[in-house]
PyMOL Python script that loads the backbone (N, CA, C, O; Angstrom):
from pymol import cmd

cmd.read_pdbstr("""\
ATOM      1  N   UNK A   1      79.806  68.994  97.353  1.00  0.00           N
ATOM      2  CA  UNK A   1      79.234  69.958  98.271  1.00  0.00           C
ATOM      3  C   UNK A   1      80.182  71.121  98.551  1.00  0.00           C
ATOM      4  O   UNK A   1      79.838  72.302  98.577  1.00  0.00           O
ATOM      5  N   UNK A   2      81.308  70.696  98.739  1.00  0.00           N
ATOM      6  CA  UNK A   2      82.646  72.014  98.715  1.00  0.00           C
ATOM      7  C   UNK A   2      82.540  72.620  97.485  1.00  0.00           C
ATOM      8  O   UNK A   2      82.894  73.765  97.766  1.00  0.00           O
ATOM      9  N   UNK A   3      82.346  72.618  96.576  1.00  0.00           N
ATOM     10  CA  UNK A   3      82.100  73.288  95.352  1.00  0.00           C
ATOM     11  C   UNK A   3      80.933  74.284  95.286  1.00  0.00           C
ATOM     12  O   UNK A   3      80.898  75.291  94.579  1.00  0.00           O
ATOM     13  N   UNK A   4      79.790  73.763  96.300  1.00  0.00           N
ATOM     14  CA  UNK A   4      78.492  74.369  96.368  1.00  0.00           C
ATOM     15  C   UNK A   4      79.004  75.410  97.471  1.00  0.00           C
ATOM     16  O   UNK A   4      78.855  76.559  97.054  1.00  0.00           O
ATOM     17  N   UNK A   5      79.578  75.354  98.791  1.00  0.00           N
ATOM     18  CA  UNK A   5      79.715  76.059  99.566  1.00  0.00           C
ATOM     19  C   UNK A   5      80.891  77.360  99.076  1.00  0.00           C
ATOM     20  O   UNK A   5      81.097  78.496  99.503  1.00  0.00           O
ATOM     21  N   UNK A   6      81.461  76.583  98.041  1.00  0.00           N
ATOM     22  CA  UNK A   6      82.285  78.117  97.434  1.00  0.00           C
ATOM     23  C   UNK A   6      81.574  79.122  96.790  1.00  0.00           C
ATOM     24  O   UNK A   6      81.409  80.243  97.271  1.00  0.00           O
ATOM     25  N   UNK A   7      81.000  78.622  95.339  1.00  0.00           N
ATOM     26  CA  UNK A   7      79.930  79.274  94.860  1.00  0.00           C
ATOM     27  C   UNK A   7      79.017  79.688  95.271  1.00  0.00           C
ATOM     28  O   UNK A   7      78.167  80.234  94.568  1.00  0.00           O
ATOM     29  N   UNK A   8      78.930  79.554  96.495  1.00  0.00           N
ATOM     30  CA  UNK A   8      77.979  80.622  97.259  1.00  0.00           C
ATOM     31  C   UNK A   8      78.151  81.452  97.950  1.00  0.00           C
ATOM     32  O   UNK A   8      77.320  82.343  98.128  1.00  0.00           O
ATOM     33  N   UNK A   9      79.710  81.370  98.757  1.00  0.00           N
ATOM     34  CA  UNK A   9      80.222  82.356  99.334  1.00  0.00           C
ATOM     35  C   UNK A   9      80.894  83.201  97.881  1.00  0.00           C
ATOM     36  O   UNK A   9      80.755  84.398  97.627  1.00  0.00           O
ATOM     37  N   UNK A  10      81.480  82.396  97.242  1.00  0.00           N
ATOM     38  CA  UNK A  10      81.572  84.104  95.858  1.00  0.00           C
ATOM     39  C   UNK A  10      80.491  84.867  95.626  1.00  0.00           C
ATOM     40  O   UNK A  10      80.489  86.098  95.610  1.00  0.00           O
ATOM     41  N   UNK A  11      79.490  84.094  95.431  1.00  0.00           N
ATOM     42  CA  UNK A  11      78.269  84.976  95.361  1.00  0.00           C
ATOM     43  C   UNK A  11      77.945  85.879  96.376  1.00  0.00           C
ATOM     44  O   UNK A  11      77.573  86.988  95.991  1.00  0.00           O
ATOM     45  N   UNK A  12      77.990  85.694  97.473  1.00  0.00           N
ATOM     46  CA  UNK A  12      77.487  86.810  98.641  1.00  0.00           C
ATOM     47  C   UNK A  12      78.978  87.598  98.861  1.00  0.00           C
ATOM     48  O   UNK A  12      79.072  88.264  99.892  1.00  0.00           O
ATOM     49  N   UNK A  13      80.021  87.561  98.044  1.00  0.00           N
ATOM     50  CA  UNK A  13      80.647  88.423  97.681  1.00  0.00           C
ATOM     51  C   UNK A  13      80.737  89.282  96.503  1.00  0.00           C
ATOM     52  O   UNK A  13      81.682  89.997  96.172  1.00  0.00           O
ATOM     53  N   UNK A  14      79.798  89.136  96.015  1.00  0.00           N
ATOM     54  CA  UNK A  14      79.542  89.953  94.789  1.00  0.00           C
ATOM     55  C   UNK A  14      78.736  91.038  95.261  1.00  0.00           C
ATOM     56  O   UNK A  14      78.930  92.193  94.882  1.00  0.00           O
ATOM     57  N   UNK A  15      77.640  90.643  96.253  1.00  0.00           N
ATOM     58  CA  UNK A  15      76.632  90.857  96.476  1.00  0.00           C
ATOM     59  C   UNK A  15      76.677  91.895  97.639  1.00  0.00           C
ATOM     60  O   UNK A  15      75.834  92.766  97.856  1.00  0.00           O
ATOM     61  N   UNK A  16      77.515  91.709  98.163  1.00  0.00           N
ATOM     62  CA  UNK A  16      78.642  92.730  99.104  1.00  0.00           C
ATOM     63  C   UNK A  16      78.877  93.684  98.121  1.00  0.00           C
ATOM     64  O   UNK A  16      78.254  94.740  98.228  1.00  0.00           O
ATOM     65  N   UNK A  17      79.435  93.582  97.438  1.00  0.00           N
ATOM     66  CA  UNK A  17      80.412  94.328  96.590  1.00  0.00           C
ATOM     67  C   UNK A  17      79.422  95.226  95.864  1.00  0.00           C
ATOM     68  O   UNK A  17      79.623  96.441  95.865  1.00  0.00           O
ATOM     69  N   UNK A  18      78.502  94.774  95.325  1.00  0.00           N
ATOM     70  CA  UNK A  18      77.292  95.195  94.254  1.00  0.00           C
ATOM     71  C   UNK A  18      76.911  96.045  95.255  1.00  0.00           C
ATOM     72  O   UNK A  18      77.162  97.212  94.954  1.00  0.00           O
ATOM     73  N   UNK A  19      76.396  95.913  96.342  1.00  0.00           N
ATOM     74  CA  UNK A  19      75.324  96.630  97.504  1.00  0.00           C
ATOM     75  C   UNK A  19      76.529  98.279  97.940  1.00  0.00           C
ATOM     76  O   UNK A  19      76.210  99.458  98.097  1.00  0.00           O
ATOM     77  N   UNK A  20      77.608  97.736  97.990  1.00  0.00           N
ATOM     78  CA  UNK A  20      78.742  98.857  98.630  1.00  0.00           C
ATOM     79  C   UNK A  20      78.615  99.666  96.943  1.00  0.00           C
ATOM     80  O   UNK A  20      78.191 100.821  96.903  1.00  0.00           O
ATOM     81  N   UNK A  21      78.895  99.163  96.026  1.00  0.00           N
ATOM     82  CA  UNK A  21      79.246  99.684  94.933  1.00  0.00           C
ATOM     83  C   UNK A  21      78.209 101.232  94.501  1.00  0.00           C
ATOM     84  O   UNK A  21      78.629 102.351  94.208  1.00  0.00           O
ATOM     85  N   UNK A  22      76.740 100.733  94.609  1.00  0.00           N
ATOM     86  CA  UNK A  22      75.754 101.063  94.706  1.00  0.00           C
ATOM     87  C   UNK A  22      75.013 102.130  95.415  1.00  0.00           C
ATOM     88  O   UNK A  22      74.265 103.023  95.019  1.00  0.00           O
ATOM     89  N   UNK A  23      75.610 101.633  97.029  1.00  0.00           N
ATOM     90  CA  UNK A  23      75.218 102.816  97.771  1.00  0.00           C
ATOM     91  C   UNK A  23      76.238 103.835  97.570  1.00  0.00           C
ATOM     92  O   UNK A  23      75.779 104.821  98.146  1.00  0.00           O
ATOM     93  N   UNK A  24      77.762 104.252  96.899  1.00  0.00           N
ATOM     94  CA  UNK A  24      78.670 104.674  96.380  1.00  0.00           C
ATOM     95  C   UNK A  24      78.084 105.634  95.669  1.00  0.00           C
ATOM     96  O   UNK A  24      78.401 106.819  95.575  1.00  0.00           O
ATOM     97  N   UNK A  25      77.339 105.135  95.247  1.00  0.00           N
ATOM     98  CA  UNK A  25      76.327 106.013  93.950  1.00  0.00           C
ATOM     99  C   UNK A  25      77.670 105.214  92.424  1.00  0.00           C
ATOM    100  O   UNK A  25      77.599 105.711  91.301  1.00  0.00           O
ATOM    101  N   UNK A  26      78.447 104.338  92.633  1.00  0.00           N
ATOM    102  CA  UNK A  26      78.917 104.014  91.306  1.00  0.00           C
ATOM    103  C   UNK A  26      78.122 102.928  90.988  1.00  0.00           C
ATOM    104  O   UNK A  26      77.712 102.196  91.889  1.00  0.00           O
ATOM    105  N   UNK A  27      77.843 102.720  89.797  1.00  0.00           N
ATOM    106  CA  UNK A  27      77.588 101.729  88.979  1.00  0.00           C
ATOM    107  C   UNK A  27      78.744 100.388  88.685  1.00  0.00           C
ATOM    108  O   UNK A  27      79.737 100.425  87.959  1.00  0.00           O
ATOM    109  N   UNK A  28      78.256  99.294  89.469  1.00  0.00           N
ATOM    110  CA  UNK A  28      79.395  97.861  89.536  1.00  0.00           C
ATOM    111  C   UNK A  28      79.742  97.204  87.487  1.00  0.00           C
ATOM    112  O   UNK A  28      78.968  97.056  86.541  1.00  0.00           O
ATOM    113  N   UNK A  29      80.131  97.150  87.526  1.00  0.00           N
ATOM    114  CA  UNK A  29      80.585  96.412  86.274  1.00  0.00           C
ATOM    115  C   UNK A  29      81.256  95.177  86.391  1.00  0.00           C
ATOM    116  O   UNK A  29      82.172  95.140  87.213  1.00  0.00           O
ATOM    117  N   UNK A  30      80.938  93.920  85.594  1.00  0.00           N
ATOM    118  CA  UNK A  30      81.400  92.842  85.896  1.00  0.00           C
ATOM    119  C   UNK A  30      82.927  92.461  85.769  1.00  0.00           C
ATOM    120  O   UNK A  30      83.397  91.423  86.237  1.00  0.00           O
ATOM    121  N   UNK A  31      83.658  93.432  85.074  1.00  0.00           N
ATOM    122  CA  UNK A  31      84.836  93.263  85.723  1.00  0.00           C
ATOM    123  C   UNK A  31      85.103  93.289  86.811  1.00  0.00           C
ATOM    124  O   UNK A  31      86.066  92.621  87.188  1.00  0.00           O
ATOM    125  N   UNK A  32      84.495  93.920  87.562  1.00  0.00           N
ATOM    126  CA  UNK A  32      85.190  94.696  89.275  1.00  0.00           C
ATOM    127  C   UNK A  32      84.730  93.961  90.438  1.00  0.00           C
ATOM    128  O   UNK A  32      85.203  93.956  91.574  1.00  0.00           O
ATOM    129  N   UNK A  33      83.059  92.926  89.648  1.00  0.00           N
ATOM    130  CA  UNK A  33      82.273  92.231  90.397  1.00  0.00           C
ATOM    131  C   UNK A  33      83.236  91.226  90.624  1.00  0.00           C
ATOM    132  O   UNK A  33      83.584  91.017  91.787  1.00  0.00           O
ATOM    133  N   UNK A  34      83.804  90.458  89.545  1.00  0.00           N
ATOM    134  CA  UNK A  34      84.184  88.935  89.146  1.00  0.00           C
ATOM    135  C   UNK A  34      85.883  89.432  89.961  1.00  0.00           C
ATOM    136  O   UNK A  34      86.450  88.565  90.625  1.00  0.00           O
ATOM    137  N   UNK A  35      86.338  90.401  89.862  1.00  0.00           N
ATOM    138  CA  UNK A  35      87.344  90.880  90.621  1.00  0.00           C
ATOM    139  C   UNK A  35      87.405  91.005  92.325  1.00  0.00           C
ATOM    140  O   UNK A  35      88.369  90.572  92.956  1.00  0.00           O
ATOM    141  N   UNK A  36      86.803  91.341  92.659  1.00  0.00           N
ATOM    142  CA  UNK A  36      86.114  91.369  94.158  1.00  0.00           C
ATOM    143  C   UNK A  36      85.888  89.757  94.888  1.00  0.00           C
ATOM    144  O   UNK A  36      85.992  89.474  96.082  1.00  0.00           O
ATOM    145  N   UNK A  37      85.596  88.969  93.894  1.00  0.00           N
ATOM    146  CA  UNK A  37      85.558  87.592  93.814  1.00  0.00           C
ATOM    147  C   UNK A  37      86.955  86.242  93.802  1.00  0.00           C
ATOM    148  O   UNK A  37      87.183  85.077  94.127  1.00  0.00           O
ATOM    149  N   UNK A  38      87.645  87.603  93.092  1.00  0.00           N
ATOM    150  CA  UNK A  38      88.917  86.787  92.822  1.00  0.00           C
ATOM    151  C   UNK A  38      88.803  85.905  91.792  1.00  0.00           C
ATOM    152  O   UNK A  38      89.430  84.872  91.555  1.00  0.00           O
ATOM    153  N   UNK A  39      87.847  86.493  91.163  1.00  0.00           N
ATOM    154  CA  UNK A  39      87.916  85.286  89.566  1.00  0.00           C
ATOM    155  C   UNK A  39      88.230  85.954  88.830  1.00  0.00           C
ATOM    156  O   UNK A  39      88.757  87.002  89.204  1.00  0.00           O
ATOM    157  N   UNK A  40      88.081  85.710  87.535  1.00  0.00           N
ATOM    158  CA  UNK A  40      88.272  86.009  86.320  1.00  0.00           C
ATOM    159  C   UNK A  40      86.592  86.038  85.943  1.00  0.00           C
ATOM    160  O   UNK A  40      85.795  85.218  86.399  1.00  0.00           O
ATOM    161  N   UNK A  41      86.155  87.385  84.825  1.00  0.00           N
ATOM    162  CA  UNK A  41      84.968  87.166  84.316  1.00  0.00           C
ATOM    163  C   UNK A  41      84.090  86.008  83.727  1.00  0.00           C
ATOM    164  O   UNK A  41      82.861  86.049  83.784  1.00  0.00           O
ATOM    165  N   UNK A  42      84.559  85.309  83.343  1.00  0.00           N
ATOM    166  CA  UNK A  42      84.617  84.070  82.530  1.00  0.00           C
ATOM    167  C   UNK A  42      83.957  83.050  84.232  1.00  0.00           C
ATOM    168  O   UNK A  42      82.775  82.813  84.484  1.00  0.00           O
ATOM    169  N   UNK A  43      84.997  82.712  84.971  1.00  0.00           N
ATOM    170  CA  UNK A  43      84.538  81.804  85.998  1.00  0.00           C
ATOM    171  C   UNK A  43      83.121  82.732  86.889  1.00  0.00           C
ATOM    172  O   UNK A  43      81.990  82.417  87.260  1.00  0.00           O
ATOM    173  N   UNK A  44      83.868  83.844  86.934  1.00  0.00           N
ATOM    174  CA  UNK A  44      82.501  84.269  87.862  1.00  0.00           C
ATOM    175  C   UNK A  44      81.376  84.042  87.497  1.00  0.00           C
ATOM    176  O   UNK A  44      80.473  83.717  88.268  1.00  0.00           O
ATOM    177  N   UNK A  45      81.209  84.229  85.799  1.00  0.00           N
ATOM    178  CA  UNK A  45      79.458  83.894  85.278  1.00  0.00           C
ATOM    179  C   UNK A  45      79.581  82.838  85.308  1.00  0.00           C
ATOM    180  O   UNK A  45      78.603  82.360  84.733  1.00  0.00           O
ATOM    181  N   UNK A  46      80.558  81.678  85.821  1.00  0.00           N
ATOM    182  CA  UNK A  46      80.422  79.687  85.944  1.00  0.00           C
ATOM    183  C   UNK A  46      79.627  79.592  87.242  1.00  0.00           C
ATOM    184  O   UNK A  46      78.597  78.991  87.543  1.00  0.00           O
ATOM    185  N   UNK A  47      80.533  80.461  87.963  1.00  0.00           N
ATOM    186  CA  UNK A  47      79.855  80.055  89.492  1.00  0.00           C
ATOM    187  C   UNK A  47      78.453  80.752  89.874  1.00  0.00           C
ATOM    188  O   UNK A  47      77.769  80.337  90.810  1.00  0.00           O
ATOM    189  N   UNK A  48      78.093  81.822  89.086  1.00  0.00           N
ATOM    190  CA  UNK A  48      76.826  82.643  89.109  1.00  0.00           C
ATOM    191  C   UNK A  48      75.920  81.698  88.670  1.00  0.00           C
ATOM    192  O   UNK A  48      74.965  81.429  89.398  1.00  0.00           O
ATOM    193  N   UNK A  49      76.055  81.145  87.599  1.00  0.00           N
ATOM    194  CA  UNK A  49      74.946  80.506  86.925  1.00  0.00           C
ATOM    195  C   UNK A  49      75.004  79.321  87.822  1.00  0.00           C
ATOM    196  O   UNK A  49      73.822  79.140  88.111  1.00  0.00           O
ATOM    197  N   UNK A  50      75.978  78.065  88.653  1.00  0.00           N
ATOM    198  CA  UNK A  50      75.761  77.508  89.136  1.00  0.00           C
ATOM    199  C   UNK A  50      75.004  77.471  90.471  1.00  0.00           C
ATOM    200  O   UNK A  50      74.439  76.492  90.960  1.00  0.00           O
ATOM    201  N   UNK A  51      75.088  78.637  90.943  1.00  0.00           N
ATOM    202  CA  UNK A  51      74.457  79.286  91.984  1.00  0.00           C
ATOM    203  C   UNK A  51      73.187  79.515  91.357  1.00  0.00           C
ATOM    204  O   UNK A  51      72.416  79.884  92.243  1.00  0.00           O
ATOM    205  N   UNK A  52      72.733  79.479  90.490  1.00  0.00           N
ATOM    206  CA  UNK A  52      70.980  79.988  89.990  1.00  0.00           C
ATOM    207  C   UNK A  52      70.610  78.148  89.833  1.00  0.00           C
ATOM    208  O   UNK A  52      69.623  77.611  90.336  1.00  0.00           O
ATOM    209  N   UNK A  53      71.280  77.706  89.322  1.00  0.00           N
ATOM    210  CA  UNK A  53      70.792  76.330  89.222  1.00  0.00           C
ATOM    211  C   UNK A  53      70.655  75.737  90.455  1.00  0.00           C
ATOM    212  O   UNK A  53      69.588  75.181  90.718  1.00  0.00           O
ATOM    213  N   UNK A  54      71.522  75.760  91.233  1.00  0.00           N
ATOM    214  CA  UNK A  54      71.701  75.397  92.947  1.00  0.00           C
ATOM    215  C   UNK A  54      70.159  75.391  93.703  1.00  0.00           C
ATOM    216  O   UNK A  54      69.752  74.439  94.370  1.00  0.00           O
ATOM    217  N   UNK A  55      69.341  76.728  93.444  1.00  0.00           N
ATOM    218  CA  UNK A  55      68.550  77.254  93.932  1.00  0.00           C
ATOM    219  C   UNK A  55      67.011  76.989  93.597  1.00  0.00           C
ATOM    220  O   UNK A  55      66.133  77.619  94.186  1.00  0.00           O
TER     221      UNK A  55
END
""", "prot")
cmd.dss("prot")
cmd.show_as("cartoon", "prot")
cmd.util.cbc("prot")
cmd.orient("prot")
């Protein structure tokens, strides 16, 4: 369940990040997403996709 409650707070930090990025008028790229996150690209699409399965 600690695993679930992380991957979901990374996610609504992306999602932060995506929404700020956006109203910026810049376009987010998944480097900067998975960065904002404190992951690495690689884990961030682990915990993204676990978060779609979660749901």
């Amino acid at each position: 369940m600690a695993q679930s409650s992380y991957t979901l707070a990374c996610i609504e930090r992306a999602v932060d990040f995506i929404t700020e990025q956006v109203g910026s008028g810049r376009e987010p790229v998944l480097a900067d997403i998975a960065k904002a996150c404190g992951l690495s690209k690689y884990h961030f699409h682990r915990a993204y996709r676990l978060a779609l399965q979660s749901s």
